[in-house]
C-alpha positions in Angstrom: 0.0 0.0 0.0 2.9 2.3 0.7 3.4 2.5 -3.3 -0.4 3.6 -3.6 0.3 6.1 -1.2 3.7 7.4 -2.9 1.8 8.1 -6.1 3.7 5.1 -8.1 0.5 4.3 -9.6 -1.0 7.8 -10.7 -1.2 6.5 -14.6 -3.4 3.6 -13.4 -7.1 3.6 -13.3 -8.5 4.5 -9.9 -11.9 3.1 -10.4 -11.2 0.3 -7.6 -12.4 -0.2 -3.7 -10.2 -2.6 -1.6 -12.9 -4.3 0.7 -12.0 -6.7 3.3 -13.1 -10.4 2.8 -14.7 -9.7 6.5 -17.2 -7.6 5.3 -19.9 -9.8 3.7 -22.4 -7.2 3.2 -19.9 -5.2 1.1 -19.1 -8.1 -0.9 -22.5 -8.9 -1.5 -23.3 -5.3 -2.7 -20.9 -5.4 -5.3 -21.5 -8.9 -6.6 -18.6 -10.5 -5.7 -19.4 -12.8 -2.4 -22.1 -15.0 -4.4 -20.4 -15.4 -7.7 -16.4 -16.3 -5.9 -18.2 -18.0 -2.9 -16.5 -15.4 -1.0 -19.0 -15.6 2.3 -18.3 -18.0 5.4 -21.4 -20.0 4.8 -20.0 -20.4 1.5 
């Protein structure tokens, strides 16, 4: 994350949200939990 923070990766896209695996509701919202089995029921 320290490279994030330097600016190394200003030419990248920033269209991205790091979201914990923890946070089921989160994953959920964006579609991800269901569709990688991400959830602990999963």
């Amino acid at each position: 994350m320290d490279e994030v923070r330097s600016g190394e990766f200003n030419w990248k896209s920033d269209d991205f949200e790091l979201v914990r695996l923890e946070d089921e509701l989160r994953l959920q919202q964006l579609g991800l939990a269901d569709e990688n089995d991400l959830t602990a029921g999963g």
